[in-house]
C-alpha positions in Angstrom: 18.9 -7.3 75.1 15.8 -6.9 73.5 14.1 -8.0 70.6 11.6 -6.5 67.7 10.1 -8.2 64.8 10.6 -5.7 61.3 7.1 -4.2 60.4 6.0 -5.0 57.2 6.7 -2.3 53.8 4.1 -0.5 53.1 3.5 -1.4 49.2 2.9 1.2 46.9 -0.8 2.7 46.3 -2.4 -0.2 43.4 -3.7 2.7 41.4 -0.4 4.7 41.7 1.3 1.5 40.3 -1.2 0.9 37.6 -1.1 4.6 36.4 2.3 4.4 36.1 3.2 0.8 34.2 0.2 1.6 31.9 1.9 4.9 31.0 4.7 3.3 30.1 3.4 0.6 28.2 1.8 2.9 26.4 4.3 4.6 25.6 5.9 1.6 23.9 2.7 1.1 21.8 2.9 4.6 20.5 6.7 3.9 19.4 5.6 0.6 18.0 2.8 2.2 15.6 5.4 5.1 15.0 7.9 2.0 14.3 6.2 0.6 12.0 4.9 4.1 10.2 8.5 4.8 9.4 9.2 1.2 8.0 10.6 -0.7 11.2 14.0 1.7 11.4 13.8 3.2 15.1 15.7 1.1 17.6 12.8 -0.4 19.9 13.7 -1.0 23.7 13.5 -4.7 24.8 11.8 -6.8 27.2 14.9 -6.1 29.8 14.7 -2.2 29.0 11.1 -2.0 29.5 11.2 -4.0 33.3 14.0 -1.7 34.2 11.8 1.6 33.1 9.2 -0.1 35.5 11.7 -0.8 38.2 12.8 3.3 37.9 8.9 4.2 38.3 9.2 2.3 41.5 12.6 4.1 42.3 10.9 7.5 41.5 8.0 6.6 44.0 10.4 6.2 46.9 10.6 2.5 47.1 12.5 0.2 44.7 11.4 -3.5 44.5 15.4 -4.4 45.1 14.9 -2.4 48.8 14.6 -5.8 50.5 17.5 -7.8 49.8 18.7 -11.2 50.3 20.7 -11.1 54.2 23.8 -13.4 54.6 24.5 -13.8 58.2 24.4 -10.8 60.5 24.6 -6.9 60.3 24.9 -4.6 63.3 24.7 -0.7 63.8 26.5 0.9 66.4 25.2 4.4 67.3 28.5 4.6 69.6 28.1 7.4 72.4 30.4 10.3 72.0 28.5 12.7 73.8 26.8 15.8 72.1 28.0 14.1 68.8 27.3 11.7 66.4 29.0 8.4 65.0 27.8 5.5 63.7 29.3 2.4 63.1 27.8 0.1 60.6 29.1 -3.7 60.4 27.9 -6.1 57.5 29.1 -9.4 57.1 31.8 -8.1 54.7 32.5 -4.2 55.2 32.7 -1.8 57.7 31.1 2.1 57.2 31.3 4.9 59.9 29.1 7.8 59.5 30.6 10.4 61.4 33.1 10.5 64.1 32.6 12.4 67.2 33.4 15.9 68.2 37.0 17.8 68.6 39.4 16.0 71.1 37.0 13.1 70.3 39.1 10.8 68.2 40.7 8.9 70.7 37.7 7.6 72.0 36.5 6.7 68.3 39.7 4.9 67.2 39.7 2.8 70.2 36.4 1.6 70.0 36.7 0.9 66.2 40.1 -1.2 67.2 37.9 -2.7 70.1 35.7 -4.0 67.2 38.2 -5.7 65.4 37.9 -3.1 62.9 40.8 -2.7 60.7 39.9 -0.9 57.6 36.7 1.3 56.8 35.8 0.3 53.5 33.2 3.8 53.7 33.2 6.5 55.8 30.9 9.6 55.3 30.8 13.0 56.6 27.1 13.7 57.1 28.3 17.4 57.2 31.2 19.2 58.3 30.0 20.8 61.8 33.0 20.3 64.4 30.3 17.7 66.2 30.2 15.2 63.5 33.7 15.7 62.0 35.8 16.4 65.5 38.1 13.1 65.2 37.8 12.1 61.7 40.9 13.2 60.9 42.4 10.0 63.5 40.4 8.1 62.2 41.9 8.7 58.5 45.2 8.3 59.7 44.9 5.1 61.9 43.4 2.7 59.3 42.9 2.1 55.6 40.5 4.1 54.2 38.4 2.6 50.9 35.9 5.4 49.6 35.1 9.1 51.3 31.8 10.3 50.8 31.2 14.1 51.7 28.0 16.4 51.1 27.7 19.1 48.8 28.5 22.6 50.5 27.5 25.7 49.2 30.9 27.6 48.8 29.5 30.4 51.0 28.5 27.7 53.9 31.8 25.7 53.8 33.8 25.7 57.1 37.0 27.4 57.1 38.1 25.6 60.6 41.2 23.7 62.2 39.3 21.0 62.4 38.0 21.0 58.4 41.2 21.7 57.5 42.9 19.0 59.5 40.7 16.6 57.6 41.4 17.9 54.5 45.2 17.5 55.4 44.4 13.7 56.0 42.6 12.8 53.4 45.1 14.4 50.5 47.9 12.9 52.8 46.4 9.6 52.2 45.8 10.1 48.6 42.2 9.6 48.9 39.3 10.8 46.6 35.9 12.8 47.8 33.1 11.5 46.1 30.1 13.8 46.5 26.6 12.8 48.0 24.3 11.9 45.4 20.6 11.0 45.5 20.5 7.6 44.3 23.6 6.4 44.3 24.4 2.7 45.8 26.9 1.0 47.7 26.4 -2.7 48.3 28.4 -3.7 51.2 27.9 -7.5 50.7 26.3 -10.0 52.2 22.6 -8.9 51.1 23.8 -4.9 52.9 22.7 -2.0 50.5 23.3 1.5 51.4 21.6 4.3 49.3 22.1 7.9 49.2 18.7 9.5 49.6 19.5 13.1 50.5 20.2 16.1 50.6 17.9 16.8 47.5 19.0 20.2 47.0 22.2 22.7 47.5 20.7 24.7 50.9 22.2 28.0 51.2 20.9 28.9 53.9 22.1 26.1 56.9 24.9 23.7 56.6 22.9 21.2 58.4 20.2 20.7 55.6 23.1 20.0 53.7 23.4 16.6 55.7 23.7 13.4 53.9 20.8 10.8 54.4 21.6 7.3 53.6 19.5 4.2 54.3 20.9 0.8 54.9 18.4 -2.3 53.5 19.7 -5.7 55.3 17.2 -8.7 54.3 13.6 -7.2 55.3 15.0 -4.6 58.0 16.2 -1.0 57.1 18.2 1.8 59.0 18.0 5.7 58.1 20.5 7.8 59.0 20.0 11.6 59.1 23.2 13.4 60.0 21.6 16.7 61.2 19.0 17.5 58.2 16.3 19.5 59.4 12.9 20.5 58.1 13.5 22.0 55.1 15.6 18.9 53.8 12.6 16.3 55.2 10.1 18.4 53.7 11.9 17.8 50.2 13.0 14.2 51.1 9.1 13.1 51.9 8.0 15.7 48.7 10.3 12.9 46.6 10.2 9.6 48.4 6.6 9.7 50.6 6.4 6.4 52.6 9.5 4.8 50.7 11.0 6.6 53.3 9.9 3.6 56.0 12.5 2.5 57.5 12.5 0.7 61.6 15.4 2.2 62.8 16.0 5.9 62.5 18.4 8.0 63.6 16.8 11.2 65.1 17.8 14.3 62.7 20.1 17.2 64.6 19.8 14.9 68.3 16.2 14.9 68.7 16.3 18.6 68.3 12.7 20.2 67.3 14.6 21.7 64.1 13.8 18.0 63.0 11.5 14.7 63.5 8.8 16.6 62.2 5.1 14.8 62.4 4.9 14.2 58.4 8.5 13.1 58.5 8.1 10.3 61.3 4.7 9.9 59.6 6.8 8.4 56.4 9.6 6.8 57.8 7.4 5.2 60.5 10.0 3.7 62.3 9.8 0.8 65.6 12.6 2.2 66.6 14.7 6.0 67.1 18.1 6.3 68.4 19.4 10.1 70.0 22.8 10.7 69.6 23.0 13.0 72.7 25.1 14.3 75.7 24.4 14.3 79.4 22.8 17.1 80.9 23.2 19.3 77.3 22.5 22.8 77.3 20.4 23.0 74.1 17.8 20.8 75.8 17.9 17.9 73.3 16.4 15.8 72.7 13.4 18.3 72.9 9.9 17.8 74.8 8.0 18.0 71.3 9.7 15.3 69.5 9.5 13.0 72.3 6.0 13.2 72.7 5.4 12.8 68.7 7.7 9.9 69.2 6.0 8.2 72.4 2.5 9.3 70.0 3.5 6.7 67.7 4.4 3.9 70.5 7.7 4.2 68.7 10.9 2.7 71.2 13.8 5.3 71.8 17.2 4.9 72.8 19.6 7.5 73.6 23.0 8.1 74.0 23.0 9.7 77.2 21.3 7.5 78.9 21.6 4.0 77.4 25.5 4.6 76.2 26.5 3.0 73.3 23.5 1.3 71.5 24.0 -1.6 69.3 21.3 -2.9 67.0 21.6 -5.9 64.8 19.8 -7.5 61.8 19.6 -11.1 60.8 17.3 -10.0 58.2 13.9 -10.4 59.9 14.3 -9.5 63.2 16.4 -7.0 65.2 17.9 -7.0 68.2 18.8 -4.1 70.5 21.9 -3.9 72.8 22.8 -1.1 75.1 25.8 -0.1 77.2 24.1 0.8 80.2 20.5 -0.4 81.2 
């Protein structure tokens, strides 16, 4: 096992921050003069308002002064190998959320390691996307525990699947009675104990290729944070750094489409800066991931890499200020 101490979040430019809380105190002034022009009778925002406008300018800068949160015991991350596919596992001291699940005839394996985890419910589970390789044996997984909330991408109509495999989760879910919420940028789920997952991407509806579509979430335990990339590529990381920048920084990240060059572009690991990368990735694949360019930008940066095919199943956990880094095979 080995161990790495969280770097430290890069705080927002001083002038950046200053521009911005000036702007909207001044705003404030000009509705206070206004205020009193029209005889005191426009409903003036108060002291909580105004900290919360603040707090969105951070938010709107890519890093919100709630990113590190109070940790309560220990989180862990599984990036559990399933071959040239992708699942992850998160567990906080409260809930569980798997992002993905394997490839077609996949589910098996996915179920029993869940059950070997003493997992009995999955309070979220995502669908980054709905290629066979991330979706393959979700539809076991919906039928073999309780399911809490479903969170799916947005798919352009013309882009959405019209597999088996789609279809057979589609079965499951309306079987089950369960609801699709759509990925938002923004939205929240706090999974206890000081966890915080937020929806960062995709920023846009991409027509073009289902994986830009992916869903990015980041998971703030304490001082440590995950991202999770599905497959997005480089038009969604191009939009994602455009609207976050280094709010993005994150020490463990999940490398985009298995460490293919379609992703882990330089200004994208130049925001997220990670200690950290984890490949979900086969033995022996024949697309040649993870590719020769992004492991050179990665071993660039002095940044540590696990992967799938090599190290198995790699477990990472938080207890807020430092992580530690498990593997299957050595």
């Amino acid at each position: 096992m080995s161990r790495t101490r969280r770097k430290k979040r890069r705080p927002l430019p001083l002038k950046q921050v200053l521009f911005s809380a000036l702007a909207v105190l001044a705003a404030l002034f000009v509705l206070i003069l206004l205020n009193e022009a029209l005889g005191s009778g426009l409903p003036l925002p108060g002291t909580d308002d105004v900290m919360n406008g603040l707090g969105g300018l951070y938010e709107k800068a890519g890093l919100s002064p709630a990113a590190v949160t109070r940790a309560e015991g220990e989180l862990a991350v599984h990036y559990v190998d399933v071959g040239q596919a992708d699942c992850e596992l998160i567990q906080t001291p409260e809930q569980n959320v798997l992002i993905d699940a394997g490839d077609v005839g996949g589910g098996d394996a996915v179920t029993a390691y869940l059950k070997a985890q003493g997992v009995e419910r999955i309070d979220l589970l995502i669908a980054t996307h709905p290629h066979a390789d991330h979706i393959g044996g979700m539809a076991d997984v919906v039928n073999q525990f309780e399911i809490g909330k479903v969170l799916f991408a947005e798919v352009p109509r013309s882009l959405t699947p019209t597999s088996k495999t789609y279809e057979r989760l589609l079965d499951a879910i309306a079987d089950k009675d369960l609801k699709v919420a759509k990925a938002q940028p923004g939205i929240k789920y706090d999974l206890g104990g000081g966890a915080m997952l937020t929806v960062l991407g995709p920023m846009d509806e991409y027509r073009d290729d289902l994986n830009e579509n992916s869903v990015v979430c980041r998971l703030d335990f304490g001082e440590t944070s995950f991202l999770f990339t599905g497959d997005a590529s480089r038009q969604s990381e191009n939009d994602l750094v455009k609207a976050y920048g280094d709010g993005l920084s994150s020490d463990v990240l999940k490398l985009g489409h298995h460490g293919s060059d379609t992703s882990s572009q330089e200004k994208w690991l130049n925001a997220v800066d990670p200690e950290v990368a984890v490949c979900c990735v086969g033995w022996d694949n024949t697309y040649g991931h993870p590719s020769p360019e992004v492991l050179e930008r990665l071993e660039k940066r002095g940044v540590t890499l696990y992967r799938t095919d090599r190290n198995g199943t790699v477990v990472v956990t938080s207890d807020g200020e430092q992580l530690a880094v498990q593997t299957e095979k050595s």
